[in-house]
C-alpha positions as CSV (number, residue, x, y, z in Angstrom):
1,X,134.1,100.9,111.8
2,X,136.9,100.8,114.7
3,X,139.4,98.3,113.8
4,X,138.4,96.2,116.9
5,X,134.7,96.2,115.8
6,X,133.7,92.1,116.3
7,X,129.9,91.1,115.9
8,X,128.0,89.8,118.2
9,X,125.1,86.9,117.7
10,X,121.9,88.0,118.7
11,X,118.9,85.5,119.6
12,X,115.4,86.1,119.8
13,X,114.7,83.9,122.3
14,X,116.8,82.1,125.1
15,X,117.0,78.4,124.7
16,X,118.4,75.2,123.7
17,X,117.6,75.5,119.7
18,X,120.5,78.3,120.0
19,X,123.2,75.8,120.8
20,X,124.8,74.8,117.0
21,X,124.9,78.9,116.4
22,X,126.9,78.7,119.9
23,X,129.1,76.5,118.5
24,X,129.4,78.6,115.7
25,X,130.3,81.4,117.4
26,X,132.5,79.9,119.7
27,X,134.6,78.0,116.5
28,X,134.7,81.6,115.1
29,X,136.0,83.0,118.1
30,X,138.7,80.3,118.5
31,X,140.0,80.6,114.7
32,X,141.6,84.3,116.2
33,X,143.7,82.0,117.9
34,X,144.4,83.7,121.4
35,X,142.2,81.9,123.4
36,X,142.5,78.1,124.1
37,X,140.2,76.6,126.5
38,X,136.2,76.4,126.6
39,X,134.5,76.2,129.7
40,X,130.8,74.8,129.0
41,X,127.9,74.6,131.7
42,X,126.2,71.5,130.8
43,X,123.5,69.7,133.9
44,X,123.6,66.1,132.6
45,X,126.3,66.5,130.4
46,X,124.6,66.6,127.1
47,X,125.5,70.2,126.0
48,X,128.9,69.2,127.7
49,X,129.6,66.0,125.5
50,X,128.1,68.0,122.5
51,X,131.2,70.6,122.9
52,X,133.8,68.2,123.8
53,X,133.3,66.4,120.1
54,X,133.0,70.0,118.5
55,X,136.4,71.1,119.9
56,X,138.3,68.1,120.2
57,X,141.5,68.9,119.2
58,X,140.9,72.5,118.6
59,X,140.5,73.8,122.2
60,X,140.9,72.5,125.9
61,X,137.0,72.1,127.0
62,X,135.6,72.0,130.4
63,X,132.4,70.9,131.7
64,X,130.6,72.5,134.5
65,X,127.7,70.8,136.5
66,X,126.0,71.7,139.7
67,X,124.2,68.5,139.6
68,X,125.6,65.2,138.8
69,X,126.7,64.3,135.3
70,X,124.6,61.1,133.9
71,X,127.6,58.6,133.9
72,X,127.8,57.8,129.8
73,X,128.5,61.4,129.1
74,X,130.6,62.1,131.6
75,X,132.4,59.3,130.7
76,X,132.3,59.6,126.9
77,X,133.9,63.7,127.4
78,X,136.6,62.4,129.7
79,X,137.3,60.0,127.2
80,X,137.5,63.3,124.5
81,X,139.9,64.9,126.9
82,X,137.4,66.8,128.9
83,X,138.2,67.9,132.3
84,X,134.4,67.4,134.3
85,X,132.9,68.8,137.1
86,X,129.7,67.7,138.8
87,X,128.1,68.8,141.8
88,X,129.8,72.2,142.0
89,X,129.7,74.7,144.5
90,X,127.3,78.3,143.0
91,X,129.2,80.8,143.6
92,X,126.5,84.0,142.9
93,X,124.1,81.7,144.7
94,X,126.2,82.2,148.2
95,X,125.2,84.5,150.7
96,X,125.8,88.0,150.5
97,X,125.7,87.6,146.2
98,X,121.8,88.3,145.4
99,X,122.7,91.9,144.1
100,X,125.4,90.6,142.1
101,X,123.3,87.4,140.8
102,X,120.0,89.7,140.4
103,X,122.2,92.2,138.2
104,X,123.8,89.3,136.0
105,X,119.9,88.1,135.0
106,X,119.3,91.2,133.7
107,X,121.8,90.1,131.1
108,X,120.4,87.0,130.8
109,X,119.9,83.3,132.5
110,X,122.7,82.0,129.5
111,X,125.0,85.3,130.6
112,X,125.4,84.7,134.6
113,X,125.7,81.0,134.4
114,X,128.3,81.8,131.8
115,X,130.4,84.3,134.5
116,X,130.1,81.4,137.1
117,X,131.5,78.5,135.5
118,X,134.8,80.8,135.0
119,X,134.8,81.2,138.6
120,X,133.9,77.6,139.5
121,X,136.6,76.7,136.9
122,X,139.0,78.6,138.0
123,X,138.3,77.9,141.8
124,X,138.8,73.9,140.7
125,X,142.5,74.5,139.4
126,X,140.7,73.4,135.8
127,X,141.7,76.4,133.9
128,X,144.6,79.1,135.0
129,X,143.6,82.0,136.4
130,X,144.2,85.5,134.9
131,X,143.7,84.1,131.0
132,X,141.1,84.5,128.6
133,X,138.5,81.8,128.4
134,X,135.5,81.4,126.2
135,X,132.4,80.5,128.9
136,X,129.1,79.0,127.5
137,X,125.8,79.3,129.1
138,X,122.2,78.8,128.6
139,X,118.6,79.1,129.8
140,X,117.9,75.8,131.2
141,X,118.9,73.4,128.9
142,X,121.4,73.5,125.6
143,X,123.3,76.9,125.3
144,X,122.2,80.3,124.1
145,X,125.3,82.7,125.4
146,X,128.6,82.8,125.0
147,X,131.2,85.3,126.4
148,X,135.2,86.1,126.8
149,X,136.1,86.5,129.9
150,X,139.4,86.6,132.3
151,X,139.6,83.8,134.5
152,X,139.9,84.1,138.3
153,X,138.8,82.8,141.3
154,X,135.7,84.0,143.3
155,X,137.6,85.4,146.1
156,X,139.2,87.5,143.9
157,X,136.4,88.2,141.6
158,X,135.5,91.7,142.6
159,X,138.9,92.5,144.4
160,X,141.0,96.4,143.7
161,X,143.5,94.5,141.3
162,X,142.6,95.2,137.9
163,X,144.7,92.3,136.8
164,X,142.9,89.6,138.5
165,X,139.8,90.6,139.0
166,X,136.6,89.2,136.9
167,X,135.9,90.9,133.5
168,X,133.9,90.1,130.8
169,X,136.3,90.7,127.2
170,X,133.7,90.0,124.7
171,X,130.0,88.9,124.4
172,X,129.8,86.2,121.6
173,X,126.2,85.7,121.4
174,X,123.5,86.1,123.7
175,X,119.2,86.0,123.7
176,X,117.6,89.3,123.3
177,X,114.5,88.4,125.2
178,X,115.4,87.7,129.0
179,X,114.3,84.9,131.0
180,X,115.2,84.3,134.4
181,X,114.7,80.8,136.4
C-alpha cells in the first residue's frame, strides 16, 4: 500500500446511530495532529453540544445551524468554548447552485451539508480561510460523514486559484446507501 493510504469508515446506512463512529473517526483524524478545528452541522444543537464535550480541549469546534439553536445547548457549547451559529445563510441552496447541490447528494445528504458548513464557516470569520478543517455532516439528524477539507469562502469556492479554492482532502467516513431530503 501507498504510504499515504488512510481508511475510510464506511456506513450502511445514513443516519444519526453513526454519530459515536463519527466521533471516532474524527478523534482518529485529529491524533495526526495537522488539523485543529471541527466544524459540526448540528439543527438544535444536540449533535453540536455532543462534539463540543468530545473535543474540548483537543480541537477548536464549531457549530453550524440554519435554524435556531434550542437555547440550553447553545448555551452549554459556548460555555465549552464553541463558537455557534444559528440561522445561517445555505450557500448551495442559492440561486444559480442546484447543479452543484444536485451533484454533492450523489455523495450523500451527510457529504454536502459537510462542504457547506466550511463555507458558511469560513464566510462567518469562525475559522480562517485557506486551512484544513475537519467538517461533520449528517442525514437529518446526528452525523454520519465526515470529511477534510480546505477552508474558504463561497465567493471563492469554485474560483481559478488553486490555493483558495474549495477542495475536499480526505473523506473520513461516510453512508454507502444515499438518501437525499
Amino acid at each position: 500500500m501507498p504510504a499515504n493510504y488512510k481508511a475510510i469508515v464506511y456506513f450502511d446506512r445514513p443516519g444519526q446511530e453513526n454519530t459515536d463512529e463519527v466521533l471516532e473517526a474524527v478523534q482518529t483524524r485529529l491524533d495526526e495532529g495537522d488539523v485543529s478545528k471541527i466544524i459540526v452541522a448540528t439543527t438544535k444543537g444536540v449533535t453540536g453540544l455532543k462534539f463540543a464535550k468530545a473535543f474540548k480541549g483537543k480541537a477548536g469546534v464549531v457549530a453550524i445551524s440554519h435554524e435556531k439553536m434550542e437555547v440550553d445547548y447553545r448555551k452549554e457549547m459556548e460555555e465549552l468554548g464553541v463558537k455557534a451559529a444559528e440561522r445561517t445563510h445555505l450557500p448551495f441552496h442559492a440561486k444559480g447552485m442546484d447543479v452543484v447541490r444536485d451533484t454533492l447528494f450523489t455523495m450523500g445528504q451527510g457529504f454536502k451539508v459537510a462542504m457547506e458548513i466550511v463555507l458558511i464557516a469560513t464566510d462567518m470569520d469562525l475559522v480562517p480561510p485557506y486551512n484544513s478543517v475537519i467538517a461533520v455532516g449528517g442525514t437529518s439528524r446526528g452525523a454520519d460523514t465526515a470529511i477534510v477539507a480546505r477552508s474558504t469562502t463561497t465567493a471563492e469556492a469554485f474560483i481559478r486559484d488553486e490555493t483558495k479554492r474549495l477542495e475536499v482532502r480526505e473523506i473520513l467516513c461516510m453512508p454507502l446507501k444515499k438518501t437525499w431530503l
